[in-house]
N, CA and C atoms as an extended XYZ file, in Angstrom:
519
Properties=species:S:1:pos:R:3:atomname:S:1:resname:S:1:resid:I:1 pbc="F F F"
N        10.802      -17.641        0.450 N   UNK     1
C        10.047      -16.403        0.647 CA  UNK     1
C         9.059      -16.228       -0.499 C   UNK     1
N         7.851      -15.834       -0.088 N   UNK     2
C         6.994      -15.831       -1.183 CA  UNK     2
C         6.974      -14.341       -2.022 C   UNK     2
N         6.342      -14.311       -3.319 N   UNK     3
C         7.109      -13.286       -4.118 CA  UNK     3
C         7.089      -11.828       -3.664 C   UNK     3
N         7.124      -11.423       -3.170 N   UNK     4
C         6.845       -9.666       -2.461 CA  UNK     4
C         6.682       -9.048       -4.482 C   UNK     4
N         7.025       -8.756       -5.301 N   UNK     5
C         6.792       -8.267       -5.960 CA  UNK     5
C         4.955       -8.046       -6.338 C   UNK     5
N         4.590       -9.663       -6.627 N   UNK     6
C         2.874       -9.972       -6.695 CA  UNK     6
C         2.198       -9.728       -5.580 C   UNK     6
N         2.905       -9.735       -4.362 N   UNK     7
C         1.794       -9.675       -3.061 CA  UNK     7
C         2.116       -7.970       -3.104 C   UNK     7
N         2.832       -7.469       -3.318 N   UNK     8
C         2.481       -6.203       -3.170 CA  UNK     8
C         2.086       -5.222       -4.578 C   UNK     8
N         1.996       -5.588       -5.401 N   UNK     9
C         1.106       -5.254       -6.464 CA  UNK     9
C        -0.163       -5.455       -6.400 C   UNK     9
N        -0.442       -6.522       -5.249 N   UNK    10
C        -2.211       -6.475       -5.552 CA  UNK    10
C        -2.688       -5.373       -4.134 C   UNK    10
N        -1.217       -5.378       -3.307 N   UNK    11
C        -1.835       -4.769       -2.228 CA  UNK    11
C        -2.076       -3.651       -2.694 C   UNK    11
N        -1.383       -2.888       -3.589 N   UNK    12
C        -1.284       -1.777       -4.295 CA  UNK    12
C        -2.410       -1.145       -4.668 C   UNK    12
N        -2.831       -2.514       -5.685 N   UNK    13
C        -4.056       -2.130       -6.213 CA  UNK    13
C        -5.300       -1.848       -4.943 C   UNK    13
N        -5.173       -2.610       -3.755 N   UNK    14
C        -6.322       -2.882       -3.199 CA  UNK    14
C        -6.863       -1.492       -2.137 C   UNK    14
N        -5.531       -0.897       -2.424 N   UNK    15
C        -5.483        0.486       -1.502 CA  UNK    15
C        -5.457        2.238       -2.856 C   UNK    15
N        -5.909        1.534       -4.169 N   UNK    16
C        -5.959        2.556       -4.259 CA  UNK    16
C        -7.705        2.921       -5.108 C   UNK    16
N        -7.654        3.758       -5.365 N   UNK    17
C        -9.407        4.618       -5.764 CA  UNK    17
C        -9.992        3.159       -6.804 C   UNK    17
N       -11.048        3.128       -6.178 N   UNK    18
C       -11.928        1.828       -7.019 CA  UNK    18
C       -12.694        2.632       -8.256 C   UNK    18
N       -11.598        3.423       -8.985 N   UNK    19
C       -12.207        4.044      -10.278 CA  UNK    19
C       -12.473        3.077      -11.295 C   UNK    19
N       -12.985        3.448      -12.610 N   UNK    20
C       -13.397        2.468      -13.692 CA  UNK    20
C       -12.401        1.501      -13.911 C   UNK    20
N       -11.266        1.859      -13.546 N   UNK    21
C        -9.632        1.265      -14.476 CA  UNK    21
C        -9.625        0.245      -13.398 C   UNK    21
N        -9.824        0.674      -11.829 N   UNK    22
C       -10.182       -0.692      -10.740 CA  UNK    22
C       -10.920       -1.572      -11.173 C   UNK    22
N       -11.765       -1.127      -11.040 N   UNK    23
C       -13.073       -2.065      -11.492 CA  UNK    23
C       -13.202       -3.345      -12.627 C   UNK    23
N       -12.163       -2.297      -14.060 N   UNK    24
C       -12.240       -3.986      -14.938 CA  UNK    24
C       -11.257       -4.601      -14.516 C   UNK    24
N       -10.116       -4.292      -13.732 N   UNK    25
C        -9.218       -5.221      -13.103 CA  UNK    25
C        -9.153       -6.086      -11.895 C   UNK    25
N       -10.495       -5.922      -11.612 N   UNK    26
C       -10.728       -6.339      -10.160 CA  UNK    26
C       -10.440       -8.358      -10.287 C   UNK    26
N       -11.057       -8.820      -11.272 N   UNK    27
C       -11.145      -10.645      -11.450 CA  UNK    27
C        -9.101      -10.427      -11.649 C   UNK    27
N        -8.483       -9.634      -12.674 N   UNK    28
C        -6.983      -10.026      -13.177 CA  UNK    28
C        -6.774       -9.803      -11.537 C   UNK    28
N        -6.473       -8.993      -11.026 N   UNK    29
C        -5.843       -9.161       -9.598 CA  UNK    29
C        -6.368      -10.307       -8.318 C   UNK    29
N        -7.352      -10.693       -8.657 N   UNK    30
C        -8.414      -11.370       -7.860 CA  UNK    30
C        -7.281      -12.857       -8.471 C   UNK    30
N        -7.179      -13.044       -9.560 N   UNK    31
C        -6.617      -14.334      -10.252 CA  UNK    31
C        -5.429      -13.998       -9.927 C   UNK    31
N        -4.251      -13.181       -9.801 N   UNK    32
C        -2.991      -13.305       -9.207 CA  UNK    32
C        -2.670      -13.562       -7.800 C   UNK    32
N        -3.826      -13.171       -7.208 N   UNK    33
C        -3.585      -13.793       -5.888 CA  UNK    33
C        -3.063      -15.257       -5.701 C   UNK    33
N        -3.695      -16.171       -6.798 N   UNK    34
C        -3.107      -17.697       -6.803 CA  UNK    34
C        -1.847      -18.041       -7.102 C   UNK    34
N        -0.626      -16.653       -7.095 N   UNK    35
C         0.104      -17.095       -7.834 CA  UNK    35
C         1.154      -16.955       -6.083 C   UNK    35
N         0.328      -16.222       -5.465 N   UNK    36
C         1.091      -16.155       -3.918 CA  UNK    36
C         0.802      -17.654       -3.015 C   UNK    36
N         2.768      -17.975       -2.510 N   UNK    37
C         2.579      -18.955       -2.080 CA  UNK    37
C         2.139      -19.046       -0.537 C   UNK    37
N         2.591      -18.019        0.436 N   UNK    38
C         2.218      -17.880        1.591 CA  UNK    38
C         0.794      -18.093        1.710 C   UNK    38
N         0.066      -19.049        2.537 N   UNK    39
C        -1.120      -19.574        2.408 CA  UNK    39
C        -2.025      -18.112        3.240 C   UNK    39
N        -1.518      -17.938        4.610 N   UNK    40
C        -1.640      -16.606        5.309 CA  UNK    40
C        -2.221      -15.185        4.896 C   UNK    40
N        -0.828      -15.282        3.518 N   UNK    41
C        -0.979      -13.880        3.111 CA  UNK    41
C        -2.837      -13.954        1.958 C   UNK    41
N        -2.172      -14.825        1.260 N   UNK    42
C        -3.235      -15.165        0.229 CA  UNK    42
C        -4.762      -15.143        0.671 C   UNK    42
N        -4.909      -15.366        1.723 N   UNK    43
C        -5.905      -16.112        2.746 CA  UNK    43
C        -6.792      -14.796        2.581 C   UNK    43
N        -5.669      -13.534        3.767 N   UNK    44
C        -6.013      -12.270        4.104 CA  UNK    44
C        -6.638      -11.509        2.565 C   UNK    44
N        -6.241      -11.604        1.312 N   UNK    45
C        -6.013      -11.378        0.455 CA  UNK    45
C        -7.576      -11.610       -0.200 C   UNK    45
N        -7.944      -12.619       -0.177 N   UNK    46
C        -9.107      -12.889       -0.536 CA  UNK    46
C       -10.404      -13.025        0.145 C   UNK    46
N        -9.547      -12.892        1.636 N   UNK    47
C       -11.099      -12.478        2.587 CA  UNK    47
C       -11.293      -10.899        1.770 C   UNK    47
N       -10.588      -10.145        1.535 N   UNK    48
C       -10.909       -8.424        1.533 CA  UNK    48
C       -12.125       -8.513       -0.385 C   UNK    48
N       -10.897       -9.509       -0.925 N   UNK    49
C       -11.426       -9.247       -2.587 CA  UNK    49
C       -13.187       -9.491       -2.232 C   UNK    49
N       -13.149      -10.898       -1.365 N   UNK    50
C       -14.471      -11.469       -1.017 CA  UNK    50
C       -15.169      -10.467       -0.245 C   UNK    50
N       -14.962       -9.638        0.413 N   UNK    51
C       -15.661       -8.357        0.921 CA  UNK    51
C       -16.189       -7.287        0.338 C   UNK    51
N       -15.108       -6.583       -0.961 N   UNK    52
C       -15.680       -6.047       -2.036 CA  UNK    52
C       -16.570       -6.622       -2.719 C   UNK    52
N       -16.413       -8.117       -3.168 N   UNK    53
C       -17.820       -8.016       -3.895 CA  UNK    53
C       -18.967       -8.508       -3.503 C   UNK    53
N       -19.092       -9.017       -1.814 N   UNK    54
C       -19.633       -9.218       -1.165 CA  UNK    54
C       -20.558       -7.876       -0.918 C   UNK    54
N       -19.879       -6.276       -0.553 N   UNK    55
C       -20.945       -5.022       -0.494 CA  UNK    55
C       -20.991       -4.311       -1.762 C   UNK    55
N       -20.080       -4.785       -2.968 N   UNK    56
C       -20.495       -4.143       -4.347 CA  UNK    56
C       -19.439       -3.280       -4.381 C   UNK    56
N       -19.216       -2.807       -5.665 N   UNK    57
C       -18.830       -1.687       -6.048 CA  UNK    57
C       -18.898       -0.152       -5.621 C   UNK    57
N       -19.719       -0.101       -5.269 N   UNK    58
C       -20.475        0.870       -5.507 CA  UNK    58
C       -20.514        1.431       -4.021 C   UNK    58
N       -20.566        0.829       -2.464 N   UNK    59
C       -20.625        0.969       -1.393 CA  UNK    59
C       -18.955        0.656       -1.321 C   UNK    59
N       -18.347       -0.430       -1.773 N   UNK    60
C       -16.583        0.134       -1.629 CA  UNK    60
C       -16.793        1.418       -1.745 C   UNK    60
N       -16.979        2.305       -3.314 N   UNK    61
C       -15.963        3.465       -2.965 CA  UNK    61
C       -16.208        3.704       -1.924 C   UNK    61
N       -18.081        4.134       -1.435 N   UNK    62
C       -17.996        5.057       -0.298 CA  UNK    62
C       -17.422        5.131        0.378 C   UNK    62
N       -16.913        3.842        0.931 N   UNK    63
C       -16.705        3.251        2.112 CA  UNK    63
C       -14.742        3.781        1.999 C   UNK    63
N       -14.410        3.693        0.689 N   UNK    64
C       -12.786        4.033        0.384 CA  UNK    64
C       -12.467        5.668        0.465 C   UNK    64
N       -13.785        6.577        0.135 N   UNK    65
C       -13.751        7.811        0.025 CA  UNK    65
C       -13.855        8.348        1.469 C   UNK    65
N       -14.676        7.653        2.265 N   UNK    66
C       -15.024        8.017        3.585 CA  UNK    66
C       -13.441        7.280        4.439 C   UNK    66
N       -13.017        6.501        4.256 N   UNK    67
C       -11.961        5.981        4.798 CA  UNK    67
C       -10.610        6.655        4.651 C   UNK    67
N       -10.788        7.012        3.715 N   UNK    68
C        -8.897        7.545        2.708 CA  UNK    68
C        -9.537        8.909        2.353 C   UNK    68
N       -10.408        9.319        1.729 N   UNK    69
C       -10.204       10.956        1.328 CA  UNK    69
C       -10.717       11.496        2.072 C   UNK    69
N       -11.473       11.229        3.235 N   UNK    70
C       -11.666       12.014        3.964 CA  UNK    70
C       -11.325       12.227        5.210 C   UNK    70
N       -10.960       11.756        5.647 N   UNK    71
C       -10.029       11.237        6.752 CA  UNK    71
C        -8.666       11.285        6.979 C   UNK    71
N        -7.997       12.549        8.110 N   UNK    72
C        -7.245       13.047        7.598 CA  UNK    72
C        -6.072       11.792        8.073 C   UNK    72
N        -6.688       11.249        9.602 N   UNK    73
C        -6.026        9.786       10.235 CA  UNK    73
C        -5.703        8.747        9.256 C   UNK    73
N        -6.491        8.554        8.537 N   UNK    74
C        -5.917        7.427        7.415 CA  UNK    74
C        -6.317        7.373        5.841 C   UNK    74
N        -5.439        9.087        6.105 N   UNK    75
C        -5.509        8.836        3.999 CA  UNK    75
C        -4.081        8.302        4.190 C   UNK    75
N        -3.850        8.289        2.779 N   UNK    76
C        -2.918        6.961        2.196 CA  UNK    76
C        -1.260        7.911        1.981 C   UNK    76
N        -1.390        8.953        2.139 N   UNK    77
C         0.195       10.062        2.444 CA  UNK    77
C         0.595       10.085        3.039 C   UNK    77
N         1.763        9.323        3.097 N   UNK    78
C         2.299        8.792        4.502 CA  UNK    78
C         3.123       10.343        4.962 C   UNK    78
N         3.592       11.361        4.566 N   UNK    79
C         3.519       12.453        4.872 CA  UNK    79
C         2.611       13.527        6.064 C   UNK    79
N         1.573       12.676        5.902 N   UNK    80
C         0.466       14.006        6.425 CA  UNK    80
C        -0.426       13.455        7.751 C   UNK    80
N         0.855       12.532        7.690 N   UNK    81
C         0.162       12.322        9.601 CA  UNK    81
C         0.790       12.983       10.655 C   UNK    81
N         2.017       13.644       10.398 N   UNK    82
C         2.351       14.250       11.462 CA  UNK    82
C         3.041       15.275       10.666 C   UNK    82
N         1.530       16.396       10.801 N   UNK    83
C         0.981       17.363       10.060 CA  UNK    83
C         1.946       18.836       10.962 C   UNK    83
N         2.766       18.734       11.977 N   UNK    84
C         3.183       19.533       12.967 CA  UNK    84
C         4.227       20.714       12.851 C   UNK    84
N         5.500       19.477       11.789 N   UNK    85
C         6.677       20.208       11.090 CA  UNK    85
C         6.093       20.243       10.025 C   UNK    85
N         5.966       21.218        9.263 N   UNK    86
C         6.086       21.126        7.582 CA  UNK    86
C         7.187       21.444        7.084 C   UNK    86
N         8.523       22.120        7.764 N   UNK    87
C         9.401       21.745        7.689 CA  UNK    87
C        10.155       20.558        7.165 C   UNK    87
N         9.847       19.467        8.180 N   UNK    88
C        10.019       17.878        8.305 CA  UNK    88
C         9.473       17.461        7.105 C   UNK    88
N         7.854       17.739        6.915 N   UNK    89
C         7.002       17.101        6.319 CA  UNK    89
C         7.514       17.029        4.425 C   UNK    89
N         7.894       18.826        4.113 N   UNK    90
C         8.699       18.885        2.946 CA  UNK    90
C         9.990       18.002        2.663 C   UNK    90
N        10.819       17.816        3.918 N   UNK    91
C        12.438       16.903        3.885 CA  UNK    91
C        11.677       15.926        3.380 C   UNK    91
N        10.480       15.299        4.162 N   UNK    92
C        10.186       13.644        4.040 CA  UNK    92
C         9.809       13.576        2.313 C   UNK    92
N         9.054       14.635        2.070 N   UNK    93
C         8.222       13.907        0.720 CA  UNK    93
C         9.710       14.244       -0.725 C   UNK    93
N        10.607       15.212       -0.306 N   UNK    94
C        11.819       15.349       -1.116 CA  UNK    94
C        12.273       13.631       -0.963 C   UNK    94
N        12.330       13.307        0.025 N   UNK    95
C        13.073       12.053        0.537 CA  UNK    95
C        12.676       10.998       -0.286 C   UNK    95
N        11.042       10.726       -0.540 N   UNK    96
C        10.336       10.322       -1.257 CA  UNK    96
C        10.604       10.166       -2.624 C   UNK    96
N        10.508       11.362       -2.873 N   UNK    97
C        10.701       12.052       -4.461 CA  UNK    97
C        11.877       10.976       -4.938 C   UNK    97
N        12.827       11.541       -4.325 N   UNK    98
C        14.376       10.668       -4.288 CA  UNK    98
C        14.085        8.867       -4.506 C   UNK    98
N        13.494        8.426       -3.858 N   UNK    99
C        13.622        7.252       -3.567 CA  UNK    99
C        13.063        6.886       -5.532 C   UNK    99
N        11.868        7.844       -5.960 N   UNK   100
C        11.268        7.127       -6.890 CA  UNK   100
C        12.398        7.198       -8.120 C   UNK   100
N        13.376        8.769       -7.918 N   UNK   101
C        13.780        9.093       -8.902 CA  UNK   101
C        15.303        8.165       -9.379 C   UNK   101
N        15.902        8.102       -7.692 N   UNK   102
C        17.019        7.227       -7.926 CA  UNK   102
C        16.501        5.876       -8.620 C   UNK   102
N        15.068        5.447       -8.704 N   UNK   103
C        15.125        4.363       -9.370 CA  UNK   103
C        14.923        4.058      -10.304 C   UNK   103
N        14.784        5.129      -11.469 N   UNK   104
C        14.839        5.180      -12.361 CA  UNK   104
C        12.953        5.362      -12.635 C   UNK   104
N        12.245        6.122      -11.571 N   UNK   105
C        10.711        6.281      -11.825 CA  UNK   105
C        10.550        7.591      -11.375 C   UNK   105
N         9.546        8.672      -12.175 N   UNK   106
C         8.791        9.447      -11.797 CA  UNK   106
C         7.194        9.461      -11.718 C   UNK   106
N         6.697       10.509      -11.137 N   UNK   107
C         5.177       10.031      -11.054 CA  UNK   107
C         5.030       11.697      -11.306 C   UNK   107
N         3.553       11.412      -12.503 N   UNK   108
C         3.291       12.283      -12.922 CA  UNK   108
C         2.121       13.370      -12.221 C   UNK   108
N         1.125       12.255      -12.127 N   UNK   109
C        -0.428       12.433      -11.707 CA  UNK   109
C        -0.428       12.292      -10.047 C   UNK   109
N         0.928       11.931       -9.071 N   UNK   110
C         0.691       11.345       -7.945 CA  UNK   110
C         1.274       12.117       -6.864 C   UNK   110
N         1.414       12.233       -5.869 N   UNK   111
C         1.808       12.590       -5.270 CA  UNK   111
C         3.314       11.852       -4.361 C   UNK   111
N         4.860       11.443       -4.181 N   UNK   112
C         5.470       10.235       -4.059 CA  UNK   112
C         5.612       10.029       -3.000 C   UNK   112
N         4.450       10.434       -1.559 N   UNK   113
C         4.546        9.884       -0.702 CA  UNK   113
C         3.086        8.588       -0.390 C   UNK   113
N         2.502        8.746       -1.668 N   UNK   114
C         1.137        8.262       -1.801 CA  UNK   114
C         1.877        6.575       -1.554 C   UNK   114
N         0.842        6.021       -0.388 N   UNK   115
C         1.510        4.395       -0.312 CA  UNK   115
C         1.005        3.855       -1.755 C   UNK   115
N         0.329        3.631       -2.055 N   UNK   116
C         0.108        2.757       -3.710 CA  UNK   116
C         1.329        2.727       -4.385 C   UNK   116
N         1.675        4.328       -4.536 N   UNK   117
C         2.649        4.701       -5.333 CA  UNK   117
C         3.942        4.091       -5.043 C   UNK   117
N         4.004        4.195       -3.783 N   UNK   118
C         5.493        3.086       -3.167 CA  UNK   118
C         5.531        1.775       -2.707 C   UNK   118
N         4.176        1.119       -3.028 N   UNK   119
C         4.032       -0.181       -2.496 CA  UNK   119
C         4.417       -0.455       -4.587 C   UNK   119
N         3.954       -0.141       -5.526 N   UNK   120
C         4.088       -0.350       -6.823 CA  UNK   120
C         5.211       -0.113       -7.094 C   UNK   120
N         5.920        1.243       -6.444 N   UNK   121
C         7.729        1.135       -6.861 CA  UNK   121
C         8.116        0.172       -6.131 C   UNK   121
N         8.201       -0.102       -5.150 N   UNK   122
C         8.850       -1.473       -4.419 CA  UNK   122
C         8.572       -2.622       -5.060 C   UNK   122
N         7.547       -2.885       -5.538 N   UNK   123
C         7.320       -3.995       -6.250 CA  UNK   123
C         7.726       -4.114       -8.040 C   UNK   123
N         8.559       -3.147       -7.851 N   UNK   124
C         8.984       -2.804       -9.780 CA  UNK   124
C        10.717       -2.991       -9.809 C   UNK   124
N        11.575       -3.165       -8.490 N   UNK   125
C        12.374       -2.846       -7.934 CA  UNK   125
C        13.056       -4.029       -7.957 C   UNK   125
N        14.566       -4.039       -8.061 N   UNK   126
C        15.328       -5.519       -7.155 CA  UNK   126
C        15.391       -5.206       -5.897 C   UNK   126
N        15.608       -6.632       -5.395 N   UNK   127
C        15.335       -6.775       -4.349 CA  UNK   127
C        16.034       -6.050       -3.235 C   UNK   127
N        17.418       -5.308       -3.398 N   UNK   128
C        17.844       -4.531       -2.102 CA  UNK   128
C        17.471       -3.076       -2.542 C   UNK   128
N        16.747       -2.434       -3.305 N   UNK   129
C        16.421       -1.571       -3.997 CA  UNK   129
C        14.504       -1.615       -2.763 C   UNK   129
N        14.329       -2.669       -2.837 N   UNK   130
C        12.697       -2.795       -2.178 CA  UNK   130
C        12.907       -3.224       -1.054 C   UNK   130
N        13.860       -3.347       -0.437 N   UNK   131
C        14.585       -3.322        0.787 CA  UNK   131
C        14.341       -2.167        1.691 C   UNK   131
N        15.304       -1.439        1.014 N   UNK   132
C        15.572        0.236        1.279 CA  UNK   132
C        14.278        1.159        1.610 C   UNK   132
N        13.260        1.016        0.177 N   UNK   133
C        12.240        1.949        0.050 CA  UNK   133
C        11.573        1.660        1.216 C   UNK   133
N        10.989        0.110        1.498 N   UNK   134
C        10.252       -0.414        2.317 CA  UNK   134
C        10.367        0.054        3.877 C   UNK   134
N        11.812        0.101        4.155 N   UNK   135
C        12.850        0.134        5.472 CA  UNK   135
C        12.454        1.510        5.848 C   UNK   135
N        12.610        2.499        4.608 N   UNK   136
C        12.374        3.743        5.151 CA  UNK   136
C        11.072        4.403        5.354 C   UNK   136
N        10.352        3.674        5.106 N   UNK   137
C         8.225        3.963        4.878 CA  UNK   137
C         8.306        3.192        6.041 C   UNK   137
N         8.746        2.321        6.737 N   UNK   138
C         8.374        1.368        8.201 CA  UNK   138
C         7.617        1.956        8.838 C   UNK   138
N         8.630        2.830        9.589 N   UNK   139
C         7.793        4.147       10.612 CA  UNK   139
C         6.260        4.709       10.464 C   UNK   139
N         6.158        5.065        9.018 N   UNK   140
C         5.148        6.231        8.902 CA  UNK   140
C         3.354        5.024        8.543 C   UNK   140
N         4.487        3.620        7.608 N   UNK   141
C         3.426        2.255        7.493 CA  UNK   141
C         2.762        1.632        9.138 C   UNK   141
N         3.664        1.623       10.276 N   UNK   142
C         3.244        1.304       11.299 CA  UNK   142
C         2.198        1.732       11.969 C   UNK   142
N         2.298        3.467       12.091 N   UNK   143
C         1.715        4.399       12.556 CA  UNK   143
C         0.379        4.295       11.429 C   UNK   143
N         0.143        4.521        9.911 N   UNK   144
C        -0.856        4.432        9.146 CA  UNK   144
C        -1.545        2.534        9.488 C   UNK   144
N        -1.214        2.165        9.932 N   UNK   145
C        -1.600        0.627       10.288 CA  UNK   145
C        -2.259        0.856       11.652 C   UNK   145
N        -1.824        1.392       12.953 N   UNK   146
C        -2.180        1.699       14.327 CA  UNK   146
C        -3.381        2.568       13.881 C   UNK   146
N        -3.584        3.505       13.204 N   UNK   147
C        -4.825        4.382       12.362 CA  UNK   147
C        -5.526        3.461       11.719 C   UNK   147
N        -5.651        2.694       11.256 N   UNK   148
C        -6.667        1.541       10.248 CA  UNK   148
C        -7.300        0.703       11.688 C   UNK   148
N        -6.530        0.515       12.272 N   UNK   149
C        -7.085       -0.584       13.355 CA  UNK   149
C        -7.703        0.382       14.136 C   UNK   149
N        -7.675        1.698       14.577 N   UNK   150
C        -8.342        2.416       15.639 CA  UNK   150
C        -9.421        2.370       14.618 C   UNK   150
N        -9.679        2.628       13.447 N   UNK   151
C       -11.043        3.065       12.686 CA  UNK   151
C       -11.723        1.445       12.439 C   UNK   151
N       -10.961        0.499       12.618 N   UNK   152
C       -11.920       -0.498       12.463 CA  UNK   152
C       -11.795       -0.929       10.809 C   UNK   152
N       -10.639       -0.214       10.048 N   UNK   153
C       -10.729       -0.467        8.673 CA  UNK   153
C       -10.195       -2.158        8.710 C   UNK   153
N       -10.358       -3.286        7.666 N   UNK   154
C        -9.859       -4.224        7.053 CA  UNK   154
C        -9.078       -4.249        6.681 C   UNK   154
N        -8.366       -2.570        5.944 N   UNK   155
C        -7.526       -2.691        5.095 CA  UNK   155
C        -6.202       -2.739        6.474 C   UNK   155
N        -6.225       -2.677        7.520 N   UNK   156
C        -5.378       -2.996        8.614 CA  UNK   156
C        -4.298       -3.919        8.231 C   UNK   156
N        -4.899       -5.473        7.362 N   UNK   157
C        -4.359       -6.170        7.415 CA  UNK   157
C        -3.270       -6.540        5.871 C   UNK   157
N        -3.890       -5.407        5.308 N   UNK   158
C        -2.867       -5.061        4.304 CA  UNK   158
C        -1.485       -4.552        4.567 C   UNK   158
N        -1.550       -3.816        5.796 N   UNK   159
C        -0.649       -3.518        6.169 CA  UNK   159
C         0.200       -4.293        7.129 C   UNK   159
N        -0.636       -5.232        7.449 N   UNK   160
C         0.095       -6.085        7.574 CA  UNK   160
C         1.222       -6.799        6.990 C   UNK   160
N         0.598       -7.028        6.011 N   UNK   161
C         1.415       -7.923        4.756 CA  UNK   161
C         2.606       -7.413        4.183 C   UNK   161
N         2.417       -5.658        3.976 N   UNK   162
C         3.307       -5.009        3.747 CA  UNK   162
C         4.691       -4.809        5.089 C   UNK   162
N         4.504       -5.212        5.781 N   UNK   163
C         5.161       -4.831        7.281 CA  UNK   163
C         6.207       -6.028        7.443 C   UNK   163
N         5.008       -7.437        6.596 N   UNK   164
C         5.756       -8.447        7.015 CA  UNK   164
C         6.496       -8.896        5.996 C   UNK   164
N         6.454       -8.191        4.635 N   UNK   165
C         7.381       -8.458        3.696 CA  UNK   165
C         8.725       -7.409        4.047 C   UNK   165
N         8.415       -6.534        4.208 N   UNK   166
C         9.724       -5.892        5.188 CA  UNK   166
C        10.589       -6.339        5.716 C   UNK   166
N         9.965       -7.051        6.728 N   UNK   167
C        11.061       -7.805        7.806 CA  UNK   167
C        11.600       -9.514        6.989 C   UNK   167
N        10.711       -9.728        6.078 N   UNK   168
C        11.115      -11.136        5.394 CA  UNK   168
C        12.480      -10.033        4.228 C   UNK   168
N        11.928       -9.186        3.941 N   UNK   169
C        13.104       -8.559        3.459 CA  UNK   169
C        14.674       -8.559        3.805 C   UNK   169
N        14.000       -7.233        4.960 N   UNK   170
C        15.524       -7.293        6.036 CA  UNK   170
C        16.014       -8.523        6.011 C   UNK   170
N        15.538       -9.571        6.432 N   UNK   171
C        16.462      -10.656        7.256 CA  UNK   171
C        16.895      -11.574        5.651 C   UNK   171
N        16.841      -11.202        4.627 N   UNK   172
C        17.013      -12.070        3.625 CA  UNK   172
C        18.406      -11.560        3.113 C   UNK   172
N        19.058      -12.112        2.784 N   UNK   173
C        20.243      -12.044        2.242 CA  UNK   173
C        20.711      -11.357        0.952 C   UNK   173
């Protein structure tokens, strides 16, 4: 199995705000991609890096601000797509909360249903620990994936990757 820790640290990075702190890290994550052995994943991985700097800096964000902050279908809170119960919606992000805190992480600046935020705890995690987190985001990752592909986003196939380290999860021993 190829490392889920590195493939989802860059996915991490690749889904979250292309602020200054993105930006000088863009080549270090661009260079860890080589360290993923799945030829597939890697592949997907560097068509997207090759897309950013293919339209620049500068047309990413738009393109990330218009995609994720404004958009209520596919911002990145896996919470706030099914906007109906807030009831529910409070259980889920407590649920959240939980997941970061039992692991010995809090988040200060974030919100803990933010995917970055749990694609980076999963990837900080042993392995039945990134099991769990992963198992229980499935649902809300599927549905935020079915939303990327109706809009035509790329980042679709990030979620891919994340979906399919899941199930290489589950079935691993």
């Amino acid at each position: 199995m190829e490392d889920y820790s590195t493939t989802l640290k860059i996915v991490s990075y690749l889904l979250e705000y292309p602020n200054e702190d993105w930006q000088k890290n863009f080549d270090e994550y661009l260079e860890a991609v080589e360290e993923i052995e799945n030829q597939q994943t890697k592949t997907v991985l560097i068509e997207l890096f090759d897309y950013i700097k293919k339209i620049g800096i500068g047309e990413y964000e738009n393109l990330y601000v218009r995609s994720f902050d404004f958009s209520q279908n596919t911002n990145l809170y896996l919470t706030m797509h099914d906007r109906t119960d807030f009831g529910k919606q409070a259980n889920e992000m407590h649920e959240y909360k939980k997941l970061f805190l039992d692991n010995g992480f809090d988040l200060d600046n974030e919100l803990p249903d933010y995917l970055p935020a749990i694609l980076e705890l999963t990837a900080s995690v042993e392995k039945n620990s990134a099991k769990e987190i992963l198992q229980f985001s499935k649902s809300k990752i599927e549905l935020l994936r079915d939303r990327f592909i109706e809009a035509k986003l790329a980042h679709a196939f990030l979620l891919d990757i994340v979906l399919k380290i899941n199930d290489e999860l589950q079935n691993s021993n």
